[in-house]
C-alpha positions in Angstrom: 147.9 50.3 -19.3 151.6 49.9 -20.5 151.2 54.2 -19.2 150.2 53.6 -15.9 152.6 50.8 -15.6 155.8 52.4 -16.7 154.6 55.5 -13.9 154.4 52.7 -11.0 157.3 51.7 -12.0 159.1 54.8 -12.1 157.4 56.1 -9.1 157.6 53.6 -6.8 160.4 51.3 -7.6 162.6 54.1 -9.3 163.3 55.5 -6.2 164.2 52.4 -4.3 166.6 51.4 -6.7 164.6 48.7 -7.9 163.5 49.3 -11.1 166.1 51.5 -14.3 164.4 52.2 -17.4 166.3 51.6 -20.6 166.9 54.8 -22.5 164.4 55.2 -25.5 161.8 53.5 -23.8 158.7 54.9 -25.1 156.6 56.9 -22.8 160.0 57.3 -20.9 160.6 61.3 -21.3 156.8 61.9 -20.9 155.7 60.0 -18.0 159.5 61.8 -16.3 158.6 64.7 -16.9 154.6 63.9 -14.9 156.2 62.3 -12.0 158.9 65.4 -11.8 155.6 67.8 -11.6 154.2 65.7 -8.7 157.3 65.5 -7.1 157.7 69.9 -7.0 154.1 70.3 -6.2 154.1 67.9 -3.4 157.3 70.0 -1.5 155.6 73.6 -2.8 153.4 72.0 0.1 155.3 70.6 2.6 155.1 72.4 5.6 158.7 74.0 8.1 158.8 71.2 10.5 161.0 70.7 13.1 163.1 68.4 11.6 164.0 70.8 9.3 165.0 73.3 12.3 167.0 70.8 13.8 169.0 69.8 10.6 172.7 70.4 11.8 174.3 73.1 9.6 177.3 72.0 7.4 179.9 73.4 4.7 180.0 72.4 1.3 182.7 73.2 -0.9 181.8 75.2 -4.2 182.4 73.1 -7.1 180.6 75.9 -9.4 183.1 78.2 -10.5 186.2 76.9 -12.6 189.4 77.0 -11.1 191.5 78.1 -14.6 189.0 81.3 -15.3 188.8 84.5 -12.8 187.1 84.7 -10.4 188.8 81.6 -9.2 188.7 79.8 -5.4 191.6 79.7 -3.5 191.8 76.2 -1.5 194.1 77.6 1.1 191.8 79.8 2.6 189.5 77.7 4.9 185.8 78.1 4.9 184.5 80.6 7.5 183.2 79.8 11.0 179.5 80.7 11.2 177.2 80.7 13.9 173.9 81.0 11.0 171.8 77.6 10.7 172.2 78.5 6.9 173.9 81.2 4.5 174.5 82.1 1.0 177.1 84.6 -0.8 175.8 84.7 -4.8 177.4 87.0 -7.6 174.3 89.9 -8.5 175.2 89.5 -12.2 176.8 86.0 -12.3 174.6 84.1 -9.9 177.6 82.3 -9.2 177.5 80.8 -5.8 180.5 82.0 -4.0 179.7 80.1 -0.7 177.0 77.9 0.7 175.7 76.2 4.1 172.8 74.9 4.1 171.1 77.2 1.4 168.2 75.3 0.3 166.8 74.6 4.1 163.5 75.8 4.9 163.8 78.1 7.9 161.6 80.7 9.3 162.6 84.6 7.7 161.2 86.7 9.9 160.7 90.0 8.7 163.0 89.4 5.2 159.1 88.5 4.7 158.8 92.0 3.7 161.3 91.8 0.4 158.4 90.1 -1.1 156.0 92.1 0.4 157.3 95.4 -1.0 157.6 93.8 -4.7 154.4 92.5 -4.7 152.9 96.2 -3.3 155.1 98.3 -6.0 153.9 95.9 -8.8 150.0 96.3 -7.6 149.8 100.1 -6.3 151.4 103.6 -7.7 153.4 104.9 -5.4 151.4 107.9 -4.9 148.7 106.1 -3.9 147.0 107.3 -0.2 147.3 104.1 2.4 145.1 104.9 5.2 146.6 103.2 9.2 143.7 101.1 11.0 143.9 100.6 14.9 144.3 97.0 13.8 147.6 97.7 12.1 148.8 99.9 14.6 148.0 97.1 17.1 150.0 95.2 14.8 152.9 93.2 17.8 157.0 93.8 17.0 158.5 96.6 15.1 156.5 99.6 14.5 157.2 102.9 12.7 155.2 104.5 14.7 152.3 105.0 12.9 149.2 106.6 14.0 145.8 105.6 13.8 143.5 107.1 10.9 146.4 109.1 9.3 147.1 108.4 6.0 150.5 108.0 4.0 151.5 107.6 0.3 152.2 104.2 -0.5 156.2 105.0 -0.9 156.0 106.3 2.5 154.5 103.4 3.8 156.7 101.2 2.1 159.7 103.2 4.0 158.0 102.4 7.1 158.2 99.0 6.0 161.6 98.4 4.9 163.7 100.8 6.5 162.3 100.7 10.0 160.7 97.0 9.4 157.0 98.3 10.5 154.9 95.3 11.2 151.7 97.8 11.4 152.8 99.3 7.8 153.2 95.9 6.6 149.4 94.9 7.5 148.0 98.6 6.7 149.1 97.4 2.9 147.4 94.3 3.5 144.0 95.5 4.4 144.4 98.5 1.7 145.4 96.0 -1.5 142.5 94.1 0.6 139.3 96.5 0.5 140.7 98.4 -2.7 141.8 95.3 -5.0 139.8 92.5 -3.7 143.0 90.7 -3.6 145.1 89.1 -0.6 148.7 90.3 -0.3 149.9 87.2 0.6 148.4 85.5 -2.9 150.0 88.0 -5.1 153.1 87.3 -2.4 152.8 83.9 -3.4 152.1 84.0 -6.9 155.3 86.8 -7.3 157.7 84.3 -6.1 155.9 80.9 -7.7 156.6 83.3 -11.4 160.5 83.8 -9.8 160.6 80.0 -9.8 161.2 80.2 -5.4 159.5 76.8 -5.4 160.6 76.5 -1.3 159.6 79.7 -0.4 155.9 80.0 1.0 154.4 83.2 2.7 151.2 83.1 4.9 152.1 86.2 6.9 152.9 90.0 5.4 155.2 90.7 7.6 156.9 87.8 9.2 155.9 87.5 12.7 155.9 83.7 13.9 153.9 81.4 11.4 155.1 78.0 10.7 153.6 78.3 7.7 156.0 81.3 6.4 159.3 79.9 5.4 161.6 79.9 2.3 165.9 79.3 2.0 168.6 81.5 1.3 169.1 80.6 -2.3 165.5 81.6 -2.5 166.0 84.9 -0.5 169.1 85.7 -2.6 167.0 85.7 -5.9 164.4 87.4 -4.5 166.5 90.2 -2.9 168.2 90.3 -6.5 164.8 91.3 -8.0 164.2 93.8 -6.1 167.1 94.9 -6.1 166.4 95.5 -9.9 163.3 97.9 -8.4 164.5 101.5 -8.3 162.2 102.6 -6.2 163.1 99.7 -3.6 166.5 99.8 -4.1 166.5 103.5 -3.3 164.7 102.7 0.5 167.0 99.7 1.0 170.2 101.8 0.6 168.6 104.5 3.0 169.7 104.5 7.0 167.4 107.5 7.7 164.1 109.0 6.7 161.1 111.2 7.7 158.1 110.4 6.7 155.0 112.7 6.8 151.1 112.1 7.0 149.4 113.6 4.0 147.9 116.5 5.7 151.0 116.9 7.8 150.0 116.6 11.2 152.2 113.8 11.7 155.8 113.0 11.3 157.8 110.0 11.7 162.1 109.2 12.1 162.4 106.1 10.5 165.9 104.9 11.9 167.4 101.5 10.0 168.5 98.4 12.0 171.1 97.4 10.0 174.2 98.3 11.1 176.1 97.6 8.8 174.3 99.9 6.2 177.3 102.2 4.7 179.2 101.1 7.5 181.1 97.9 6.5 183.3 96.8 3.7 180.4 97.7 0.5 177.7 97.4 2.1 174.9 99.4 0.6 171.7 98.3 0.9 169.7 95.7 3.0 166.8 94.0 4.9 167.0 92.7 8.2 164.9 90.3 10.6 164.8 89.0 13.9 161.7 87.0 15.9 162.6 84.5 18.8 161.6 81.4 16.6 163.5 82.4 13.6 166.9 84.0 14.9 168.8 86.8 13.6 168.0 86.9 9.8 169.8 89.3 7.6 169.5 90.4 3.7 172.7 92.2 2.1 174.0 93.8 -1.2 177.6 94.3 -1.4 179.5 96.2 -3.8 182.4 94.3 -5.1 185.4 96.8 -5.5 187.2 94.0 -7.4 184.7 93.0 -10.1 181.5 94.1 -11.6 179.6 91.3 -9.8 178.5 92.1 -6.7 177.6 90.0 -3.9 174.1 89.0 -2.7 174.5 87.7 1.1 171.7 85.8 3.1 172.2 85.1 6.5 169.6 82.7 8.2 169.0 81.1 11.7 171.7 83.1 13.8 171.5 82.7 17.4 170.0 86.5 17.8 170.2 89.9 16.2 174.1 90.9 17.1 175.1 87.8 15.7 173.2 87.9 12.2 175.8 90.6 11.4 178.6 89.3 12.8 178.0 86.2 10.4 177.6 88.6 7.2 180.7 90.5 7.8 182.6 87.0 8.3 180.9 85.9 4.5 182.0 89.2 2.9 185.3 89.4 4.7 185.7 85.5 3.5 184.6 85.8 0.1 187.1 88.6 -1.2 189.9 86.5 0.6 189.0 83.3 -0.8 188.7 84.1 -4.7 191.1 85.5 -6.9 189.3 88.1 -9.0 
């Protein structure tokens, strides 16, 4: 009874401000530590809504990194003007968090969806392993690598498709393959890959991103999951590559695999990246950045711009920003 009561109490009246516990109380860390586990699981399932579309973007200063160690900020140089609903510029080795707006708001990611499709496919299938194309991937809407139906690919082949040309139809042939050859649905192991990560707002219902309200996550989430697969040779070597050609296993077909993000080995350290774009989710844009100054490079998410030109205009604006606002 005295249990159930100092929960209620907590639970309800806690939150309102109506009710403190006095430290030592016993039960007190235990019965915390329950409500805190309700609390996660309860927004694991709360779905993208519009409220959270409509939540007006804002600045917030960084207050993380210590202003008498390098790197340190330098207060004179404003905060950028951004056109994304939400952005994040994180250290790869530091996970310090260089800039934020908005980073923890749940937004629609469009084909970024893939990041987490490609980790969970490299961690469940060799990368020799054959992926045959079904007319039902091919009819797959959006981008498309220009697969054919019945031919069949290696897996790292397919995954090219994926990520460099961000094929919808390779993205669903890998579902139906892990499908009939596992027993296993992508997006579970999807799921289950970024629940381990610790991306508690992150939720995928779709392989490849098209429109589903359902398929969501932030950019602090993105940034730690592009950072782990950045850690992925094998997917780091496709997200650094701007041109490919693929080939069917028996060689009848052949495919140009031509990268959308243009500013791949074009702009200011830019070497690798992911990028997305649907008419509900915006411009949507995953980058790693070398940092010339320091040994911790930069992870940049961009979320929410108002269409596909603009995503990169809003990443070169973060990286441009973030070497002139920190004293390395």
């Amino acid at each position: 009874m005295t249990s159930l009561l100092t929960y209620i109490l907590i639970t309800v009246l806690g939150p309102l401000g109506l009710f403190v516990l006095p430290s030592g109380s016993p039960g007190v860390s235990r019965t915390l530590d329950t409500a805190q586990q309700n609390v996660n699981l309860a927004l694991q399932k709360l779905p993208l809504s519009a409220e959270f579309l409509a939540y007006p973007a804002r600045n917030i200063p960084d207050t993380r990194i210590s202003s008498d160690s390098l790197p340190y900020r330098k207060w004179e140089v404003s905060p950028p003007d951004m056109n994304a609903k939400s952005a994040v510029v994180v250290g790869a080795k530091s996970g310090k968090i260089f800039y934020e707006r908005n980073m923890r708001l749940r937004l629609p990611i469009a084909s970024l969806t893939k990041l987490a499709t490609a980790l969970s496919v490299i961690e469940e299938l060799s990368l020799n392993e054959e992926v045959t194309v079904s007319r039902h991937a091919v009819n797959t809407g959006g981008d498309f690598g220009n697969l054919v139906v019945g031919e069949t690919l290696t897996a790292h082949d397919v995954l090219r498709a994926m990520l460099i040309a961000s094929s919808n139809d390779a993205a669903v042939a890998f579902a139906e393959h892990v499908l009939r050859t596992r027993g296993k649905a992508l997006t579970e192991l999807m799921n289950a890959k970024t629940h381990a990560l610790g991306l508690l707002q992150t939720r995928f219902s779709s392989v490849s991103g098209l429109e589903d309200r359902n398929n969501y996550s932030t950019a602090e989430d993105l940034s730690k999951l592009l950072g782990t697969v950045m850690h992925q040779s094998a997917l780091a070597d496709i997200l650094k590559t701007d041109a490919a050609d693929i080939h069917s296993t028996d060689g009848r077909f052949t495919h140009r695999l031509i990268t959308s993000n243009k500013l791949l080995g074009r702009f200011d350290g830019v070497v690798a990246g992911k990028t997305g774009y649907t008419e509900g989710a915006g411009g949507s844009l995953a980058i790693f950045a070398k940092n010339e100054k320091s040994d911790d490079d930069f992870l940049v998410i961009v979320l929410g711009s108002a269409n596909e030109e603009t995503r990169f205009e809003d990443a070169k604006t973060l990286i441009t920003w973030v070497n002139e606002a920190y004293q390395w």
